[in-house]
Each structure stands twice: as structure tokens, then as C-alpha cells.
FIMARBA-947186 format. One record per residue (C-alpha): residue in one letter; x, z, y. Coordinates in steps of 0.05 Angstrom, whole numbers, plus 32768, in hexadecimal, padded with zeros to 4 digits. Example, Ala and Ser with C-alpha at 12.3 -4.5 7.8 and 13.67 -1.06 7.14 Angstrom:
<rs>
a80F6809C7FA6 s8111808F7FEB 
</rs>
This chain:
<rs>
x800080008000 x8037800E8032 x80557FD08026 x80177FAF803A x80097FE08089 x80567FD68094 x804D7F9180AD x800A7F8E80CB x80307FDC80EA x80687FAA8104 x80397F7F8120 x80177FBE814A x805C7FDC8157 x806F7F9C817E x808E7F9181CE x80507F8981E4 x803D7FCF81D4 x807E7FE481E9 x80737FCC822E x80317FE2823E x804A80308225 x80828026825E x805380118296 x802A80548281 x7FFE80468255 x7FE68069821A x8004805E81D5 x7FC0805881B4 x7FA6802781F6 x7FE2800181E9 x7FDC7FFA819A x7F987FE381A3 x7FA97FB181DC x7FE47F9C81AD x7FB67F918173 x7F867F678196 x7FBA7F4281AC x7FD67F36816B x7F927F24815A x7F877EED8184 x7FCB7ED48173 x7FB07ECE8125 x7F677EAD8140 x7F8F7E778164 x7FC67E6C812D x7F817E688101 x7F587E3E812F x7F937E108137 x7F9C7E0980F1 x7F507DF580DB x7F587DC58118 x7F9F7DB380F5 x7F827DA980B1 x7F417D8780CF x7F6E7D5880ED x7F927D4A80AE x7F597D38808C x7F3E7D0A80B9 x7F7D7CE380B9 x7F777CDC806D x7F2D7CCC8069 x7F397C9780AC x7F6E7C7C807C x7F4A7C84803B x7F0C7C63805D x7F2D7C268082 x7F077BF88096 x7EC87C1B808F x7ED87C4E80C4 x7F147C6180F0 x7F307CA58105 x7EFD7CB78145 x7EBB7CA1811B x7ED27CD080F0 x7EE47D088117 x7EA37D05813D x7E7C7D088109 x7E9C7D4480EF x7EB07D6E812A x7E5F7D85813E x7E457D7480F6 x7E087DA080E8 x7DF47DA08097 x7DCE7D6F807F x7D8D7D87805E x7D5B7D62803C x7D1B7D658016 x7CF67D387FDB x7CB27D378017 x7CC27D0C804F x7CC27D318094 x7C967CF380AD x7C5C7D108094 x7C617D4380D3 x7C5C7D308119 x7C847D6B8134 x7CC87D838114 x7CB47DC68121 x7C857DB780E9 x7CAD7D9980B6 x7CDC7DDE80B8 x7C9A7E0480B0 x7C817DEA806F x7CC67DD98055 x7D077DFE8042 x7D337DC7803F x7D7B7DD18019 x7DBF7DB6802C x7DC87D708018 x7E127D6D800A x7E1E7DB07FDE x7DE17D977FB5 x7E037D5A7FA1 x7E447D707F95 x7E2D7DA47F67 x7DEF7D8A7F4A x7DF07D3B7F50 x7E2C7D2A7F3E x7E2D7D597F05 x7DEE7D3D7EE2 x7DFA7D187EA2 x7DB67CFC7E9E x7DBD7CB07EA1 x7D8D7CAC7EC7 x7DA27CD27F00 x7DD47CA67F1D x7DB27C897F5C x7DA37CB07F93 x7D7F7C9D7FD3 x7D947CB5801B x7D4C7CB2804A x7D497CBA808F x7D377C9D80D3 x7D617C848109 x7D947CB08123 x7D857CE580E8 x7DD37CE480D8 x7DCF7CB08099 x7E167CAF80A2 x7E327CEC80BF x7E0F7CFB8078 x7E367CCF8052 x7E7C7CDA8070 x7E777D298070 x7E5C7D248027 x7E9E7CF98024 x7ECD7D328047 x7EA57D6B801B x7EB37D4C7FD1 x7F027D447FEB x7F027D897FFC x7F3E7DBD7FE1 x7F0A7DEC7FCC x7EDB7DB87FAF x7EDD7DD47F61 x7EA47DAB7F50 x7ECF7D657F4F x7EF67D557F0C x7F397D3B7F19 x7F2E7CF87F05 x7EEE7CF07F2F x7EF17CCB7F71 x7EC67CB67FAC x7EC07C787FD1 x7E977C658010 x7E827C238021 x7E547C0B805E x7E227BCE804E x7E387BB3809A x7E6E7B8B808D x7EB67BA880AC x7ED57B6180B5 x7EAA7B4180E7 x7ECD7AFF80EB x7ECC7AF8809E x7E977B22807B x7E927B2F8039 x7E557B49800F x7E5F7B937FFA x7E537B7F7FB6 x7E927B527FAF x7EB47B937FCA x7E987BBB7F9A x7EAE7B8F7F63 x7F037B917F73 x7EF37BDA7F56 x7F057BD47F14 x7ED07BF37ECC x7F097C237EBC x7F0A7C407F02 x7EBD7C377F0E x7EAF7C6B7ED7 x7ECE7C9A7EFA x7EB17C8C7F4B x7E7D7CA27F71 x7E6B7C717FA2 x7E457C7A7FE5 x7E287C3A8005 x7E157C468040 x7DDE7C2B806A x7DB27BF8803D x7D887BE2807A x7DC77BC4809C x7DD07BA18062 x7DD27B4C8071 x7DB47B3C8039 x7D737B5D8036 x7D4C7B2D8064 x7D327AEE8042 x7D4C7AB18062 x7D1E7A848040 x7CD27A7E805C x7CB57A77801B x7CCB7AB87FFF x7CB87AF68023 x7CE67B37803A x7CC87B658005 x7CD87B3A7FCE x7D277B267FE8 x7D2D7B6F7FF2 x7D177B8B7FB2 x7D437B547F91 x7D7F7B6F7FB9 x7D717BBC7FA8 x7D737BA27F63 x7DAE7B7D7F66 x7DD97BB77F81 x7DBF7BE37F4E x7DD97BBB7F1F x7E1C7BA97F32 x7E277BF87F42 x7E0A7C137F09 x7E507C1B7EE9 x7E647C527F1A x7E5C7C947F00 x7E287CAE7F42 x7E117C707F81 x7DF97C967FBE x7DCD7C667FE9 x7DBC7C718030 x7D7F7C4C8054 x7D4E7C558086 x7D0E7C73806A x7CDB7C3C8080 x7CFD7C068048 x7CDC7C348017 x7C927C4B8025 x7C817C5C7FDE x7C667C9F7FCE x7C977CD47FE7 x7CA27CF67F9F x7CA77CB87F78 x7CE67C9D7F67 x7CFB7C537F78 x7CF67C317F3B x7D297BFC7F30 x7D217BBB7F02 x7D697BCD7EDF x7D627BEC7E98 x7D8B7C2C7E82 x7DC07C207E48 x7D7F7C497E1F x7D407C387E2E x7D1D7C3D7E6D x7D2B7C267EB8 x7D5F7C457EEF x7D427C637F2A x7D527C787F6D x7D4D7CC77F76 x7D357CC57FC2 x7D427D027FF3 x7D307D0B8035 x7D567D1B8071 x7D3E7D52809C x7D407D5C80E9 x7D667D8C8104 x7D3B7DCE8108 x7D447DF9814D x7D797E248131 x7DA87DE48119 x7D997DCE8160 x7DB67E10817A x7DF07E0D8143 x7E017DCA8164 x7E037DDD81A7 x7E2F7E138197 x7E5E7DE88173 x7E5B7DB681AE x7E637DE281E9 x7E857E2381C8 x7E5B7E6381B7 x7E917E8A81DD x7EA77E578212 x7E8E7E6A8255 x7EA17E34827D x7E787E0D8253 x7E3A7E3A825C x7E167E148297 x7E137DD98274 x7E027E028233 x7DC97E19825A x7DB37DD28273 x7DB47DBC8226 x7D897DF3820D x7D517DE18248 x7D537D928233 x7D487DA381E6 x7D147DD981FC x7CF57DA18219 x7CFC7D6581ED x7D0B7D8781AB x7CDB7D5C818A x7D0C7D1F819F x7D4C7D518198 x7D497D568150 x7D707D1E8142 x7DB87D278136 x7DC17CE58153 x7D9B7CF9819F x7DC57D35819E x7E087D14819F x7DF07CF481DD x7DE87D3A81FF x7E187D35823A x7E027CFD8253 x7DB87D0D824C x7DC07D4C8276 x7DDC7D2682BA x7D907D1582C1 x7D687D4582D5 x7D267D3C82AF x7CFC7D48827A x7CF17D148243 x7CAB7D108226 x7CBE7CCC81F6 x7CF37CB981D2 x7D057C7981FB x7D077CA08235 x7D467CBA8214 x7D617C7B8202 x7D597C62824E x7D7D7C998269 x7DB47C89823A x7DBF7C46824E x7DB67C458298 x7DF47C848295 x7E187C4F8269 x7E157C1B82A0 x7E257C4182D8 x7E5F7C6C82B6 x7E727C2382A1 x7E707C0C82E3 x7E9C7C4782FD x7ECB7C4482CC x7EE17BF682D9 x7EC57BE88328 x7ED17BFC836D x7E8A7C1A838C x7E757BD583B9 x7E827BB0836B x7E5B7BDF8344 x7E117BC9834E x7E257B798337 x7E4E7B9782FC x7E0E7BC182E8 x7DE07B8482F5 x7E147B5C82CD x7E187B86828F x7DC57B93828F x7DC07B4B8285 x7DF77B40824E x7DE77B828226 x7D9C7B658229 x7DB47B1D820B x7DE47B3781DF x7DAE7B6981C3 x7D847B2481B7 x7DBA7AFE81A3 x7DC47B39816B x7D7C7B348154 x7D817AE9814C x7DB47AF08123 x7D997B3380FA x7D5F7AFE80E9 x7D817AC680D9 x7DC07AE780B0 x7DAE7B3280B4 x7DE57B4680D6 x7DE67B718113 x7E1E7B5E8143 x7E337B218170 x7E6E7AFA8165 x7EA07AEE819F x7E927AAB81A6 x7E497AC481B1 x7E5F7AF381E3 x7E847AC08202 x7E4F7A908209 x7E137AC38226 x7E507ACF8251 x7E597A888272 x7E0E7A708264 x7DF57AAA8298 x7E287AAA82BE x7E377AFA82AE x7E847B0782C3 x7E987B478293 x7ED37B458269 x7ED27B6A8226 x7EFC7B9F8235 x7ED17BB88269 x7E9D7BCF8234 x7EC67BDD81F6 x7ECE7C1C81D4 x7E9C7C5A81CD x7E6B7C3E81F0 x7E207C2881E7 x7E397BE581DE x7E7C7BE281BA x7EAE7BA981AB x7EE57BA68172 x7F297B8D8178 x7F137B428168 x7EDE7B4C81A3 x7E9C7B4A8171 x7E657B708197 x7E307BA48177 x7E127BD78188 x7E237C1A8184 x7DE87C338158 x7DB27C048141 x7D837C2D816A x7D9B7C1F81AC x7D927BCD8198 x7D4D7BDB8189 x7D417C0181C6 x7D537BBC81F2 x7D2A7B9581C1 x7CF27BBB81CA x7CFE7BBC8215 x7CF37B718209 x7CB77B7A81DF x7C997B9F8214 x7CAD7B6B824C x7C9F7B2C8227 x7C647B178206 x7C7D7AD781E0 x7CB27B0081C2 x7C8D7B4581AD x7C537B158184 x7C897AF88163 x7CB87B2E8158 x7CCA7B4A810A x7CBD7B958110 x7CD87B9280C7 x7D1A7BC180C0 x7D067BCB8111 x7CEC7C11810C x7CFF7C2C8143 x7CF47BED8170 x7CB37BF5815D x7CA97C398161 x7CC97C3481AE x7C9C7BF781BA x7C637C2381A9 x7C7E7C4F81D9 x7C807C208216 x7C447BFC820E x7C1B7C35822A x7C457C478267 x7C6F7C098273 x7C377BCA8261 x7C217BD582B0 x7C2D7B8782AF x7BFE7B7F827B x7BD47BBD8278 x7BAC7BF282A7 x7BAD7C318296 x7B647C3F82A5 x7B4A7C9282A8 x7B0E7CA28280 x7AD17CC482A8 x7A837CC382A4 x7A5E7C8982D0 x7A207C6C82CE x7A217C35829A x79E87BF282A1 x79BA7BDB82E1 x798D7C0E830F x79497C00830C x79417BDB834B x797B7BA9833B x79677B6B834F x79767B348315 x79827B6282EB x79667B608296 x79447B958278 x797C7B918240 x799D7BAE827F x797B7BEF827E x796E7C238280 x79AE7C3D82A7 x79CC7C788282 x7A057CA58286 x7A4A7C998254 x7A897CBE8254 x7AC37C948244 x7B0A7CAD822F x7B487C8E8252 x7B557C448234 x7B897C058245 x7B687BC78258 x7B8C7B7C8268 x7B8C7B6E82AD x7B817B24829C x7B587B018264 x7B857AE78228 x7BA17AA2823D x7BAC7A66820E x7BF77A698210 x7BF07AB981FE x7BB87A9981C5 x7BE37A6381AB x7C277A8C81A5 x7BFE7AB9817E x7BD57A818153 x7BF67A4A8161 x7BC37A16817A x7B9B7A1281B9 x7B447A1581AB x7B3B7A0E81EF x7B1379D8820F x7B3A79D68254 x7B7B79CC8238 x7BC079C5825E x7BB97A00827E x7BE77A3A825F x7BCB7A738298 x7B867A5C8293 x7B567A88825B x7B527A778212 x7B107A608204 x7ADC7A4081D5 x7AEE7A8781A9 x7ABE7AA98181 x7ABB7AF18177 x7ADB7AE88136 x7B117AC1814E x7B1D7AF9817C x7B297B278144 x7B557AF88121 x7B777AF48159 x7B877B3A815F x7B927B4F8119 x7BD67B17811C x7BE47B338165 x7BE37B7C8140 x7C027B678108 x7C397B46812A x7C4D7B7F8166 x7C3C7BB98137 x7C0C7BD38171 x7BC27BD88173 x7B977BAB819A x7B4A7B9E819E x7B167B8A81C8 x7AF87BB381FC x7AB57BD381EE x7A7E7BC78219 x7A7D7C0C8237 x7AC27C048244 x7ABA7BC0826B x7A8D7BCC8298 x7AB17C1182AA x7AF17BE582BA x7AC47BAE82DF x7AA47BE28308 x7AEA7C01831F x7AEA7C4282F0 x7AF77C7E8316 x7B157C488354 x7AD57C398367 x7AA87C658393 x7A787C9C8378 x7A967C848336 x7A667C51832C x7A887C088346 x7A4F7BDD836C x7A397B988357 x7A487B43836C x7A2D7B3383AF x7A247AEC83C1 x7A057AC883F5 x79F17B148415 x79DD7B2883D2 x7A107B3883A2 x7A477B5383C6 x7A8D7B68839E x7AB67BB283AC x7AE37B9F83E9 x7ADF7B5283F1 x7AAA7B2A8411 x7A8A7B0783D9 x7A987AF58390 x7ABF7AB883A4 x7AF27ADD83B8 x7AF87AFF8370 x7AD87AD3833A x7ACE7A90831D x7A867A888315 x7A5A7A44831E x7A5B7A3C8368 x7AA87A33836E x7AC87A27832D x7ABA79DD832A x7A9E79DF82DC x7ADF79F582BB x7B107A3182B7 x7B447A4A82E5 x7B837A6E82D8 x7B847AAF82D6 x7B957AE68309 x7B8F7AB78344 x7B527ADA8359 x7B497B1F837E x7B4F7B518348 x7B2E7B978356 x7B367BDE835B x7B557BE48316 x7B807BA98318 x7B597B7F82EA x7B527B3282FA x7B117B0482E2 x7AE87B4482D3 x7AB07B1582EF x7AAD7AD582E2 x7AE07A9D82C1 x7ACC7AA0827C x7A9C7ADD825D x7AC07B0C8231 x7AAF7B2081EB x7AA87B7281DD x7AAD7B93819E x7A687BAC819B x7A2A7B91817E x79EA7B8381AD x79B07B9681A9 x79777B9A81DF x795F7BDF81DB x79AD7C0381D3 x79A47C14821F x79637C38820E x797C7C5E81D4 x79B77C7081FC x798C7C958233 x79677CBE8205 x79AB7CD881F1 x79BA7CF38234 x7A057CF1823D x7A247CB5820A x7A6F7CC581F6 x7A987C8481F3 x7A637C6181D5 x7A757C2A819D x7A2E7BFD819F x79FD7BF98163 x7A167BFD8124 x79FF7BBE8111 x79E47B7B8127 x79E17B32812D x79FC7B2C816D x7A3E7B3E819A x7A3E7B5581DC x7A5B7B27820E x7A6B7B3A8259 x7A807B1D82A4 x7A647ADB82B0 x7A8F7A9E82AB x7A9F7A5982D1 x7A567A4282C4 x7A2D7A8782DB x7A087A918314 x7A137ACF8340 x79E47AF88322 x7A037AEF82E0 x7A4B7B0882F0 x7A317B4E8307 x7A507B8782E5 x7A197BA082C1 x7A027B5E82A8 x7A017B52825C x7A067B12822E x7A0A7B0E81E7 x7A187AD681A9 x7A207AD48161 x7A667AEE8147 x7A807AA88134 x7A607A828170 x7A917A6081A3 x7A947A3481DF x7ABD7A278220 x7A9D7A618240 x7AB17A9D8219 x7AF27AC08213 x7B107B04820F x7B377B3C822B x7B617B6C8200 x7B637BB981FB x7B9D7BDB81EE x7B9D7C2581BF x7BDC7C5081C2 
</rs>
């Protein structure tokens, strides 16, 4: 025993303590200020070392790894790396991550495969899939699980075993090469013994179909097969994809079509990734800004308020990273795109800093908005056409000199949103941050959100559905629900007794079109023009039935991943009367000649098309006064279809209701409503409260339609 106190006694008994007795201070003061001391002396020399031995193993695993991933990737995704846990019940069944922590205890990912996975000698059990949305850390995943099973202390890896870790993006842009001829160099002998990680199957090329006669699905079930089978003689395969490539039940296994040496079929074990609960979000901040550090506490504080505020969006490993740049902006984030534009507009103008004097900083940031949004267009072309998600230089080049953009590569290489390797091929950082611009486009574009493949797009769509709502003010007004007096008073001159009786309806808040759908909107969605007054792209589709309508909007649905209809006919005549614009809440009606008199303007020349002034044919859209809402040909052009069915005594039926909440029409019928006059009506039959009605499949140059948009 003494032999052990006698040096930890040395230690105590050291100058230090010497010194502080001769400046007066108590022997037992001094030993203790010499042991803590000495203490912190052996917490550095220990800190140092991890940091040593962390640093070590990086270098190995960058050089191990080569060219999958270099030394930074690596560290950064192990210096802050929080556990990853999963679960065999997909956390997409909850809305809030609050909830998915509530009903489940997920484990650790990594500890469980080391000790259980890899271990299992059922033949079965050698694939394993990796599930989890963007920015869920697929790969921080992958390459920790990587670090872990190389690990001094790892006792669960036989001497013989070995890992290796392939990505399905190709390393060598200039001359790529299929993972599966990679894969094969590895020889039988060495195979048996392997456990090989493939990470990221939805960046794989070849899982689009190319060819128009065979669909996605089938090219990518094909391809899931083939890998399966040309891996099956590694001893473990660990798979990592996003979740939405496999929507099966959550419990059921993928099964593959590759037999086992026995009887029976592989299959793919799935497991979920979680999000990270609010104590994993706490365990990162410490790690980022230092539990102890108090220089770092201000901005520690700042980083607790923005995940207090968006920890819905904060959950992700991926957001998280982004933290510092996040918190120069003061505000509160209530959707995940929100995020993403913060993100990008720091990128640009710490960009612009970083390379340009101030007076050359707002072309440089005009300069690289347009290239990063060609380049992220450029990318998608050519993720459709060869599934791969980067530009070439001669690409970048050519968006270069065809828009006359003046940036030179090394102005946005490096960590950055937008990176660039040595041989100056462009990608984005994170396949989220390419679907952010696209959907940006989506949102701005018509022609190219009815066309767009939402397939592998998750989170393009799910930012798309985002926007539409707040940012499709081209397209869409926003128009606030509220009780009004619905049909035509009593003493309404012209008016039909299908008219009446007025009632009162409550309506909830609802997104209508400011303009009718056009023909060039109808043929980029069907691809032909029904109209009668053709050559005329801004002028109203026409001679549609109600049916065509809804064909119509099931491909326009289809194809954006949104949800459109038509209006119903409470709903229109809200927006024609000016919703909550208009006075008392109530709109007024079409005067003409002294009689019908519009909201604001003289007469209803001034804001329709209707039989007096359209010369017997249709008009463009929008080039009339719109009113209080926003909303162009609400009277007049062509009549609109609704989604209701007519019938003459709904009105009636209504007012013995008293109050009618967002009423839907009768139940059934033979007819469809139709509203607002067209280029053939008299006055009296563009009035707000006037109603029309025709068989489902009837059409004629007359009758067209306006959409309604449901977040």
C-alpha cells in the first residue's frame, strides 16, 4: 500500500506546495491547492489524449475509407455524434417527436449490432435495413458503426472479421463505376469473412428506370434484388435508405426474390431511425458548445431558445449541425423550409464576404442565386436521366457562359451548401438542400411542378407542401373564413327563386385561384387544348365538363403531390362577394346601366366579360379589375363549375337549419352547380348570388373552372 500513496504523496509534496507554504499559506490550503493542480494537470494530459487517440483514428478510418470519405467528413461526423437509436415502428406514424419518445423506448443502434447482429448465425439474418428521413444521420450512422466495430475494446469482433463501407454515389465523378463491380474485386475467401455497409441506396444511379415502358417500382425492385444477390456472400450487408422507398407494413420484413442456400427467401430486417429526443438535443449542445465553457454560454443560451422553439424541426441530427448559422437570425421557425432559407441566404452572404469587397457583394450574391438555382436543375436533369446527383464541370462551365454568371469554382468550394471537388464536379452538400431549390421552383413555376417526379423527392415534396400555402400568393389567396349571408334578399331584382331564401353559412379559411385555369395551364397538364377559342395560352380552358374537371385535377394532384379541387359553391360566392374585404361582410352585387353596380368600380365593364363587351368569345385572363380579394373573372368570362350538386330547394333546407357550417350541397343529384356568368350573359346573370347548373359530363365554350387549393 505504501508503495502505491508514495507517488500520488510525491505528487502532493511538490514546488508548488512548497511555494504557497512560503508566501504564508497553510500546509493543508497548500496540499489541497497542489492537488487540484495536479489534478487538472491529469484532466488535460487525459483530455489531450482521447483527442490524441480520436485523431489517430480518424486518420486510419480517412485512410481505410478512401475515396468514400476523407479526414474532415469523418471527424465531423464523429466529434458531436449523439447515439443512434432506432425502433422496428417507424416514428412517421407521429406528427410530433415528443410523441414518438412517449410511446417508444428506443435502444442504441450500434451496440445492438455489434453484439447481437453480427453474432446471429441464422442464415437468414444477414440483411439489415438502415430507415430514416432526410437529415436523420443515415450516415453519421454508418461511419460511427464503422469507428465502433474497430474499436480496442470491441470484444465482440473475431480476429479474422472485417468491415467495409461503401457509398452507392459514385466517388470518381469523371469515371463512375457501379458499386457492384466494386464489390466484386473482393474476393469469396475474404467475403466470408466481411461485413459490408452500403450506404445510401436512394443515391444509388441505378434505381430509376430509364426506359418509358417499364415503370420505377419495377427497375427498383429488380435492383434491390440484384444487390442482394451479388452481396449475399458477405457474412452480415448493412443497407441504408430513406424510409419512403419502402412503405410496406412497418413490422414486416422486405422480402427479397433471392432463395437461401435451404429453403426459403432472404429478407431485409428493417429498423427505424429515431429523432433525437429533448435530452440528445441537450447532450448535443453540450458537446457542441462545452457543458463547462462559459464563453460559450451566450450562444448556449441562444441554441436552447431556437430548439425550444422549433424542436419539432430540431430533431434532426442533420438541422442541428447547422446551429451557428441558424442562430445569427433572430427568429422563430414554424416550417421546416423556413430553416432551409435561412441556411442558404447566410451561405450567400458569408460567401459573398469571404471572396468580395462590400460595393461587389450584392452582384456576387445575385450571381451565385442564379447558378446554384441552374445547377440545382441541371442536377435534377441529370438524377432523371442517369440518376446521379451532381453536375459535371463542363456543366458548370456552360450554365456559367450561357447566363452570363462570372464565379469561378473556387469561390464556392469546400464546406459549403454547394461544394466542388478537386476536378470541379458540383453537388450539393446534402441532397436536402437540392430539393429545397427544386421545390422553390415547384412553387414558382407551374410547367415544372405538374411535371416534376416527386419519386425519391421526399423532402422536395414535403417542402413544396410547405410553400404552397404561404408562398403560392402568385397563384393563390389566402381567403379567412367568417359567417355572411349566402343567396339573393328577397327584393333582388332578377333574381331566381333557386336563389333563395338567403341564409346564414360559416365557412373555414380556404385558398382559391385568382384566375380561372388557362389552356396552356390545361394542356401542360393533359396535353391537348378542348377549347373552342384556341391560340390563346392566357385565355380560360373551355368546352370542359365537370368531369373533365376532375380528371383534370386528379393528374394535377397526382403529378405535384398536393391537393387540389374545385371550389364549393358556398365558398365561391364568399370569394365573389369579397369575404371578410367587403363591407358588413356581405360583398354587394353587378350594377349596370344604373342597375347592377360592382364593389369600387363604376360598372361591370370595368371588371368582367359578359355579353355587352366581350365581342362573343373569351378574353385572357386577369386583364380585368379583380376585387377585394384579388380574384380576376369572378363575374363573367366563362361560368365556373363547383363541386356541389344542385338542387332547387338546397337554399330552403339550408334556412331551416339556421346557421349552415361549410356546407358541401346535396348529397346527391343530376345536376352541378355552375357560377359567374360568362362572355354570352347578360348583367343580371353575372351577379354574385346568381346560380347555373348542367349535367356532370355536359360541355361547351362557356364553362370553365377555377381551382381550390387544401394545405
Amino acid at each position: 500500500m505504501d508503495d502505491v500513496l508514495k507517488p500520488i504523496l510525491a505528487l502532493l509534496n511538490n514546488p508548488l506546495a512548497d511555494l504557497l507554504i512560503s508566501l504564508g499559506i497553510g500546509k493543508d490550503l497548500a496540499t489541497a491547492i497542489s492537488a487540484a493542480f495536479v489534478a487538472l494537470i491529469l484532466w488535460q494530459i487525459a483530455v489531450w489524449s482521447k483527442k490524441f487517440q480520436a485523431r489517430l483514428k480518424n486518420n486510419k478510418a480517412a485512410k481505410d475509407l478512401k475515396p468514400e470519405f476523407d479526414y474532415l467528413t469523418i471527424k465531423g461526423y464523429r466529434d458531436i455524434f449523439i447515439p443512434t437509436r432506432y425502433s422496428r415502428i417507424s416514428p412517421n406514424r407521429y406528427d410530433n417527436p415528443h410523441e414518438v419518445h412517449k410511446h417508444n423506448k428506443p435502444d442504441e443502434l450500434i451496440p445492438f449490432m455489434i453484439k447481437h447482429s453480427f453474432n446471429e448465425r441464422v442464415e437468414n439474418e444477414k440483411f439489415y435495413l438502415i430507415l430514416g428521413d432526410s437529415g436523420m444521420g443515415k450516415t453519421a450512422f454508418m461511419l460511427n458503426l464503422y469507428m465502433a466495430y474497430y474499436a480496442p475494446f470491441n470484444f465482440q469482433r473475431k480476429p479474422q472479421q472485417q468491415m467495409k463501407l461503401f457509398r452507392f454515389q459514385p466517388p470518381d465523378i469523371e469515371n463512375p463505376v457501379d458499386i457492384l463491380d466494386r464489390i466484386k474485386k473482393i474476393t469469396d475467401e475474404e467475403a466470408q469473412n466481411t461485413i459490408l455497409l452500403l450506404d445510401g441506396l436512394d443515391e444509388d444511379p441505378y434505381i430509376l428506370s430509364k426506359a418509358p415502358n417499364i415503370s420505377d417500382d419495377e427497375v427498383f425492385v429488380n435492383r434491390l434484388n440484384r444487390i442482394a444477390s451479388e452481396t449475399r456472400r458477405f457474412s452480415d450487408v448493412v443497407i441504408t435508405c430513406r424510409t419512403q422507398y419502402f412503405p410496406q407494413e412497418e413490422l414486416q420484413d422486405y422480402e427479397l426474390n433471392i432463395r437461401k442456400p435451404d429453403r426459403g427467401f432472404y429478407k431485409l430486417n428493417k429498423y427505424y431511425l429515431f429523432p433525437f429526443s429533448d435530452g440528445e438535443v441537450r447532450k448535443y449542445l453540450n458537446k457542441k458548445y462545452g457543458r463547462f465553457k462559459f464563453w460559450h454560454w451566450s450562444k448556449k443560451t441562444a441554441a436552447d431558445k431556437l430548439v425550444k422553439n422549433s424542436h419539432k424541426l430540431m430533431s434532426r441530427p442533420m438541422l442541428l449541425s447547422y446551429l451557428d448559422d441558424l442562430l445569427l437570425e433572430e427568429k422563430e421557425y414554424q416550417f421546416s423550409y423556413q430553416i432551409y432559407e435561412t441556411l442558404i441566404k447566410k451561405w450567400f452572404r458569408r460567401e459573398s464576404e469571404k471572396w468580395k469587397k462590400t460595393d461587389e457583394r450584392p452582384q456576387f450574391i445575385d450571381s451565385l442565386q442564379r447558378f446554384t438555382r441552374k445547377t440545382a436543375l441541371q442536377i435534377y436533369r441529370n438524377w432523371e436521366s442517369e440518376g446521379v446527383l451532381y453536375l459535371s464541370k463542363a456543366d458548370a462551365l456552360q450554365i456559367a457562359q450561357t447566363h452570363q454568371i462570372e464565379l469561378k469554382p473556387e469561390e464556392v468550394k469546400g464546406k459549403s451548401l454547394l461544394t466542388c471537388d478537386p476536378l470541379l464536379n458540383w453537388k450539393f452538400a446534402h441532397k436536402s438542400i437540392l430539393e429545397y431549390f427544386l421545390a422553390k421552383e415547384c412553387e414558382k413555376n407551374w410547367t415544372f411542378a405538374a411535371n416534376f417526379n416527386f419519386k425519391g423527392m421526399d423532402m422536395a415534396k414535403h417542402f413544396y407542401q410547405e410553400m404552397a400555402p404561404v408562398l403560392n400568393a402568385t397563384r393563390f389567396v389566402a381567403v379567412k373564413g367568417g359567417r355572411f349571408l349566402m343567396g339573393s334578399p328577397a327584393n333582388e331584382k332578377d333574381a331566381y327563386e333557386s336563389e333563395k331564401p338567403q341564409h346564414e353559412v360559416m365557412l373555414s379559411d380556404f385558398y382559391i385561384a385568382k384566375t380561372l385555369v388557362t389552356q396552356q395551364q390545361w394542356r401542360e397538364i393533359m396535353g391537348d387544348n378542348p377549347s373552342g377559342f384556341k391560340h390563346c395560352d392566357s385565355c380560360p380552358v373551355e368546352q370542359v365538363s365537370w368531369e373533365d374537371a376532375q380528371t383534370f385535377i386528379a393528374r394535377l394532384n397526382e403529378k405535384t403531390g398536393l391537393t387540389f379541387r374545385l371550389p364549393c359553391e358556398a365558398e365561391w360566392e364568399y370569394a365573389a362577394r369579397g369575404g371578410h374585404k367587403a363591407p358588413l361582410g356581405e360583398g354587394r352585387e353587378m350594377l349596370h346601366a344604373g342597375q347592377y353596380k360592382y364593389a369600387g368600380s363604376d360598372d361591370l365593364d370595368a371588371v368582367g366579360w359578359y355579353g355587352d363587351n366581350a365581342g362573343d368569345k373569351t378574353h385572357p385572363v386577369a386583364t380585368k379589375q379583380s376585387n377585394e380579394l384579388g380574384l380576376y373573372d369572378m363575374n363573367g368570362n366563362v361560368l365556373e363549375w363547383c363541386q356541389d350538386w344542385f338542387s332547387e330547394n338546397y337554399y330552403a333546407d339550408c334556412k331551416k337549419a339556421g346557421v349552415v357550417n361549410d356546407p358541401r350541397g346535396p348529397e346527391n343529384g343530376s345536376y352541378r352547380v355552375l357560377r359567374g356568368g360568362s362572355w354570352l350573359s347578360s348583367a343580371q346573370r353575372c351577379r354574385s348570388a346568381a346560380r347555373g347548373s348542367n349535367e356532370p359530363g355536359y360541355c361547351i365554350s362557356r364553362i370553365g373552372f377555377r381551382l381550390v387549393f387544401v394545405p
